[in-house]
NUSE-425478 format. One line per 10 residues: number of its first residue (from 1); their letters; for each residue x, y, z of N, C-alpha, C. Coordinates in pm, whole numbers, plus 50000, padded with zeros to 5 digits. Layout:
// NUSE-425478
NUM	a	X:Y:Z:X:Y:Z:X:Y:Z ~ ...
This chain:
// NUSE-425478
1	xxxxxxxxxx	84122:76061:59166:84203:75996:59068:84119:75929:58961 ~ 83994:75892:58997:83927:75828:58899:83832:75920:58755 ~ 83875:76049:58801:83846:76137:58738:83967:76177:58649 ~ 84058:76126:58694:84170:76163:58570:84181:76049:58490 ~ 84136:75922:58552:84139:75774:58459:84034:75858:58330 ~ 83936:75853:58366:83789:75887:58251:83858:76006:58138 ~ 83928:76096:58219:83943:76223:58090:84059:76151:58002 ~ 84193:76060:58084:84236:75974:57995:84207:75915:57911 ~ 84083:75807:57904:84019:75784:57812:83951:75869:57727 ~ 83897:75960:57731:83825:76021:57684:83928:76089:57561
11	xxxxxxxxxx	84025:76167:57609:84148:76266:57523:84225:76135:57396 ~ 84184:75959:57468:84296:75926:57368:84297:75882:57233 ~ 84166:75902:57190:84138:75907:57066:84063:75785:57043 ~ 84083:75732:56870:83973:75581:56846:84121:75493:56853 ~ 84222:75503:56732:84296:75394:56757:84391:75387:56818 ~ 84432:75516:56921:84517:75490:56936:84559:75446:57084 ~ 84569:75287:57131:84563:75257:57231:84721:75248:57316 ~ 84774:75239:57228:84939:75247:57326:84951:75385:57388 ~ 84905:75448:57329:84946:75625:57408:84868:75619:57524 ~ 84722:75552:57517:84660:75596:57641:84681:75478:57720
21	xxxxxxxxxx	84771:75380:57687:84812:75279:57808:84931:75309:57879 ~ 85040:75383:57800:85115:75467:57829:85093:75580:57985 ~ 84981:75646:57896:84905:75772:58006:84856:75690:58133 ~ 84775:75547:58139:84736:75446:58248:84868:75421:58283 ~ 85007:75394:58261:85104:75358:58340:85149:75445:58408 ~ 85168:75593:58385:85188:75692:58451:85087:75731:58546 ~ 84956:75737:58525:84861:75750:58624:84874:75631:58756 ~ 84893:75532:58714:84913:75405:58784:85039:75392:58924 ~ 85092:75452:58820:85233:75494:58882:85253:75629:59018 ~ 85143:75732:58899:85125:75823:59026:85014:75769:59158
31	xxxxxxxxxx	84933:75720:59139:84876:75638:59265:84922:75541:59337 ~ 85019:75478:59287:85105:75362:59333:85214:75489:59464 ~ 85283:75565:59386:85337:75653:59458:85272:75733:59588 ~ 85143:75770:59526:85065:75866:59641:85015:75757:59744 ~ 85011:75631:59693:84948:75575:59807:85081:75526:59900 ~ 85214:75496:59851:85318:75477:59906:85368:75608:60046 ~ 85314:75725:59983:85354:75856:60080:85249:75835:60116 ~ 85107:75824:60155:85001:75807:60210:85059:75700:60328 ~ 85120:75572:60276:85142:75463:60371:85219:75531:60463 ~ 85308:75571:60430:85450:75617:60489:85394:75745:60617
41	xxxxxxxxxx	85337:75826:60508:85278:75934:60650:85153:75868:60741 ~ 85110:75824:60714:84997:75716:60826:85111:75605:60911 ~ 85229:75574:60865:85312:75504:60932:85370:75619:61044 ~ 85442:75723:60980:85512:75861:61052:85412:75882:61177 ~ 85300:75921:61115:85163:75964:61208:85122:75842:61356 ~ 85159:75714:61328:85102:75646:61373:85237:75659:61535 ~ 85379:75642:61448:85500:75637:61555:85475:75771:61618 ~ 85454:75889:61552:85406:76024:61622:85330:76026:61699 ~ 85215:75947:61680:85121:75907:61776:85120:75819:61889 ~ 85211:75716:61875:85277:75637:61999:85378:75701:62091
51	xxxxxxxxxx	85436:75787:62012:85537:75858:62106:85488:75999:62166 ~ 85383:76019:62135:85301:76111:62227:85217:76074:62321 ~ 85186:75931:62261:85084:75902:62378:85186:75853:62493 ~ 85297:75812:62436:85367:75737:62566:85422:75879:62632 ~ 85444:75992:62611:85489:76094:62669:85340:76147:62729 ~ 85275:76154:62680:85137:76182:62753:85130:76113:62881 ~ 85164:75954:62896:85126:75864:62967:85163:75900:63095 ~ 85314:75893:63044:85425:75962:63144:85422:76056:63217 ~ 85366:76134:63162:85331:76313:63217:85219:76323:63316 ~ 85114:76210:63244:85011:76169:63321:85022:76117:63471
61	xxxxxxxxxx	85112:76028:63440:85159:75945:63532:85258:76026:63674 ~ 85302:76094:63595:85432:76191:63727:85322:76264:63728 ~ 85243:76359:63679:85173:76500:63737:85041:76481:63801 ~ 84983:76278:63831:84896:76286:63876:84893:76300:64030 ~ 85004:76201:64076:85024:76199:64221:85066:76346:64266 ~ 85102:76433:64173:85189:76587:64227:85035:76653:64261 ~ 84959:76608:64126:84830:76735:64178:84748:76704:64262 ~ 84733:76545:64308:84640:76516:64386:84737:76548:64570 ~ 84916:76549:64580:84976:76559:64652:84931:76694:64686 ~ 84918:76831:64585:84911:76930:64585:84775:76996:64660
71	xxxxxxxxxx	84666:76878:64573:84516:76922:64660:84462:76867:64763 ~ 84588:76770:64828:84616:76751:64957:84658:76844:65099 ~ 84797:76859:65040:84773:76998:65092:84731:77125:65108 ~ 84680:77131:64984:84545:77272:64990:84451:77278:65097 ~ 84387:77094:65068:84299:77080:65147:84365:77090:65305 ~ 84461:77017:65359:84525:77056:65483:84600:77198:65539 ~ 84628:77253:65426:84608:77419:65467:84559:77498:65483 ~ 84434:77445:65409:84345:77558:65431:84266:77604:65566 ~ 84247:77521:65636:84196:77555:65797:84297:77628:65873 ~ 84446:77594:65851:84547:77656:65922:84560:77846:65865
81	xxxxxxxxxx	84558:77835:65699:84541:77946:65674:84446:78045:65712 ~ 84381:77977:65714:84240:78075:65765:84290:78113:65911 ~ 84300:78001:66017:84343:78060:66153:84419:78181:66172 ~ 84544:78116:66058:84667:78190:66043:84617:78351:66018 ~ 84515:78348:65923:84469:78481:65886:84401:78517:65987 ~ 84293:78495:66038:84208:78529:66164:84279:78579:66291 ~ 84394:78500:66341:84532:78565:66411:84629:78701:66389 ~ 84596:78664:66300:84699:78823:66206:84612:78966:66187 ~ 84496:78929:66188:84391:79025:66179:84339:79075:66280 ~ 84316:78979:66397:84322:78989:66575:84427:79072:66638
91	xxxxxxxxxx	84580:79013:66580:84676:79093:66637:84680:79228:66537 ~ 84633:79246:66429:84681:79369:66375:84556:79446:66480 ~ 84464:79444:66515:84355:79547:66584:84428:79560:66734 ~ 84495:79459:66750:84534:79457:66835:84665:79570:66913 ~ 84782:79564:66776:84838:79674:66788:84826:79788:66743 ~ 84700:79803:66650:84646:79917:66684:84596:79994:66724 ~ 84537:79925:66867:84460:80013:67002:84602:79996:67036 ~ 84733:79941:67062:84834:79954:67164:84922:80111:67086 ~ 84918:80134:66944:84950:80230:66911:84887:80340:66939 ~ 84707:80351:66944:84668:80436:66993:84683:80489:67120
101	xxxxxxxxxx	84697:80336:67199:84735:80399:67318:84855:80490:67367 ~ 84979:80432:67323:85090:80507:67322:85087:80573:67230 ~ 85041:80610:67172:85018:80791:67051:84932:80899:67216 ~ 84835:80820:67282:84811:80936:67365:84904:80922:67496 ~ 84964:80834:67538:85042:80870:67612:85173:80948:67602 ~ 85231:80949:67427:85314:80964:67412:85289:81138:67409 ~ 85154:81197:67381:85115:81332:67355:85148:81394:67476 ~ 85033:81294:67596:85041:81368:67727:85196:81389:67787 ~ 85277:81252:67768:85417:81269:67795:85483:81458:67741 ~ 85427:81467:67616:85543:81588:67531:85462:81698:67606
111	xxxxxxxxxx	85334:81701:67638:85252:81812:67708:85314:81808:67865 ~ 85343:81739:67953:85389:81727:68031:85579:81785:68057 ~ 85670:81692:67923:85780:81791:67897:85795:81914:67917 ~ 85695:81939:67787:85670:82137:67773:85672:82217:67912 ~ 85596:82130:67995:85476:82177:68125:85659:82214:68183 ~ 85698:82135:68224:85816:82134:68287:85937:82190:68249 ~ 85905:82182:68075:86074:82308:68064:86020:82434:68073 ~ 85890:82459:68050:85866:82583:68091:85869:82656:68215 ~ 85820:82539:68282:85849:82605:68445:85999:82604:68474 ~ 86101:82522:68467:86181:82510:68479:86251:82670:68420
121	xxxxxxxxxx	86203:82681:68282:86300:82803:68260:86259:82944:68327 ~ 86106:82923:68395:86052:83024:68477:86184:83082:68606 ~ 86173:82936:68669:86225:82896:68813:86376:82963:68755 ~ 86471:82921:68660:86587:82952:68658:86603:83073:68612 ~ 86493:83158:68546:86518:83323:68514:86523:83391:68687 ~ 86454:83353:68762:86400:83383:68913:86549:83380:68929 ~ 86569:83226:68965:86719:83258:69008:86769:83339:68989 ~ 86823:83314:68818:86917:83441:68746:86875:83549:68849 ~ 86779:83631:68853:86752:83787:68897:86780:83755:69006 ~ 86748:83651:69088:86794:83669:69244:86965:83677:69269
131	xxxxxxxxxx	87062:83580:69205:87175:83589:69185:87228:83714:69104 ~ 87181:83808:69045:87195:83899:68987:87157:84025:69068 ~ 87056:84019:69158:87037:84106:69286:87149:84090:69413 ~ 87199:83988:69452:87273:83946:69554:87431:84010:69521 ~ 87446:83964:69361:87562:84004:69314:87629:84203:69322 ~ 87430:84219:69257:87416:84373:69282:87452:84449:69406 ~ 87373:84344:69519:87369:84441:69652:87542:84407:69711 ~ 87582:84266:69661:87719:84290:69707:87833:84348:69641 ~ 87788:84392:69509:87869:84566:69477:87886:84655:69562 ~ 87761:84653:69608:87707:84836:69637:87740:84774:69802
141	xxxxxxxxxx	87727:84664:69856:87799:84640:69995:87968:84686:69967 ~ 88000:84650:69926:88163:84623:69875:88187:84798:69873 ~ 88124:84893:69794:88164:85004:69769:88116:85061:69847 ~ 88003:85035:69948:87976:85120:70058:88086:85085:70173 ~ 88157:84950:70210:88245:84911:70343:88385:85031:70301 ~ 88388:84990:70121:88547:85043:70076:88499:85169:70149 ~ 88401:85278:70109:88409:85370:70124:88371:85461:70245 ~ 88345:85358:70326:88316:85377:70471:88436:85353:70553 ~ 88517:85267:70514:88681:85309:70568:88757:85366:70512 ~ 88753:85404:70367:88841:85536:70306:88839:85617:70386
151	xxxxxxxxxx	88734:85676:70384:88717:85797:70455:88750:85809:70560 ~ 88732:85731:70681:88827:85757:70795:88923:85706:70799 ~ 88994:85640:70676:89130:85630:70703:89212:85763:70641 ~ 89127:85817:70577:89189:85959:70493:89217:86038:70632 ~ 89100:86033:70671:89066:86170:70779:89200:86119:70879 ~ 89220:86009:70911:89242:85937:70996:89505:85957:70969 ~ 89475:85925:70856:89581:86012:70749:89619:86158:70791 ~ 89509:86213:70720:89516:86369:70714:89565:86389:70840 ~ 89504:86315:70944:89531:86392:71085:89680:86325:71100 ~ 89692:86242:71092:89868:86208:71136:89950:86285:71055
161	xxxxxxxxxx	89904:86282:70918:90002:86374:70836:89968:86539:70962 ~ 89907:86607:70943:89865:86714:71060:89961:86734:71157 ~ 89963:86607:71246:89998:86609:71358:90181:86598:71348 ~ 90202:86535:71280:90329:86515:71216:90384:86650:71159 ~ 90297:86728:71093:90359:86802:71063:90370:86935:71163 ~ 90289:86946:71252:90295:87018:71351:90439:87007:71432 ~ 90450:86860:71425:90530:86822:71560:90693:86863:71484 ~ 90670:86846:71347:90799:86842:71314:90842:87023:71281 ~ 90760:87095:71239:90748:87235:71303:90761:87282:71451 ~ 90750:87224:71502:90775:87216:71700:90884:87211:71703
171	xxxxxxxxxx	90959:87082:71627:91060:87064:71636:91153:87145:71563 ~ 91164:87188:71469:91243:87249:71404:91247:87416:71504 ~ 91172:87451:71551:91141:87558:71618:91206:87563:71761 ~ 91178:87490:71794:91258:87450:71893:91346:87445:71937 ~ 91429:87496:72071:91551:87557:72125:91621:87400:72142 ~ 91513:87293:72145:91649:87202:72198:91594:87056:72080 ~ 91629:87104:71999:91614:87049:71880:91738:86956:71884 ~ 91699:86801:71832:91787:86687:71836:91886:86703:71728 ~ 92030:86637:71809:92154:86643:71712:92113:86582:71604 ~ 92147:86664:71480:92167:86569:71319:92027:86581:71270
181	xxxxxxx	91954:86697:71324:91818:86673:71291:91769:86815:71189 ~ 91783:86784:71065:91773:86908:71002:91634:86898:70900 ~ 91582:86759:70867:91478:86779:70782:91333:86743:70860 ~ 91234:86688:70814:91136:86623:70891:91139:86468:70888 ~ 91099:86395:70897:91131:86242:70885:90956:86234:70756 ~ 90985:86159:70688:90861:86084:70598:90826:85970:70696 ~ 90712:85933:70699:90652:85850:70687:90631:85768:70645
């Protein structure tokens, strides 16, 4: 500003002093002003600044006991975590020899299955053919008994029919042939 006082003087000529007291009241005026918004924002700045620090304070104040609460329990977890982990890592090896184990028992088990439906379907084809032989020979029993009494019941037939018919030729021939007796009798 004191650089615009000097060119004031300087621009206002020899006599003419009201214009450049004029130009000093306006200059005067503008520093009177700038220093008024100067006051005012150093006032703004200053309440801006109290009301941050008191929110600072505050923030300070609640988030100190939280973080030191916080690296309290860090610090008291952390031995448990670790166990906690050391346990979990124990039991994971742990069920994984118990999986290995039952992965080979579970193999020998299905090798063992196999072992057994195979024999099994051995043993029951056997059957089959044996029940399929028994069935056979008691065909060929069945059609050898049928046909071992056909035959002498034919023969056995034939001859009564034979004899029958002889007798009823006897009879018809015959001088003393029975009253009412004109055909042969059936059988």
């Amino acid at each position: 500003m004191f650089h615009l006082s000097v060119v004031a003087f300087w621009w206002q000529g020899d006599g003419d002093l009201h214009r450049g007291s004029i130009f000093l009241l306006v200059i005067a005026a503008a520093l009177v002003f700038q220093a008024i918004g100067v006051c005012a924002a150093a006032l703004y700045a200053s309440r801006a600044l109290r009301k941050f620090t008191a929110v600072s304070d505050s923030f300070e104040r609640k988030t100190i006991p939280l973080i030191e609460r916080t690296t309290a329990l860090i610090d008291d977890l952390t031995p448990r975590i670790k166990a906690v982990s050391s346990n979990v890592e124990q039991i994971s090896y742990t069920v994984r020899e118990k999986v290995d184990e039952l992965s080979a028992t579970v193999a020998e088990l299905n090798r063992t299955v196999s072992d057994v439906n195979f024999k099994t379907r051995v043993h029951v084809a056997r059957v089959h053919g044996m029940v399929e032989d028994a069935l056979d020979t008691t065909q060929e029993v069945q059609a050898t008994v049928q046909e071992s009494i056909r035959k002498p019941v034919k023969q056995i037939a034939g001859i009564i029919a034979g004899v029958k018919a002889a007798i009823d030729t006897l009879i018809a021939r015959s001088p003393f042939k029975p009253k009412g007796y004109d055909e042969p009798y059936d059988l």
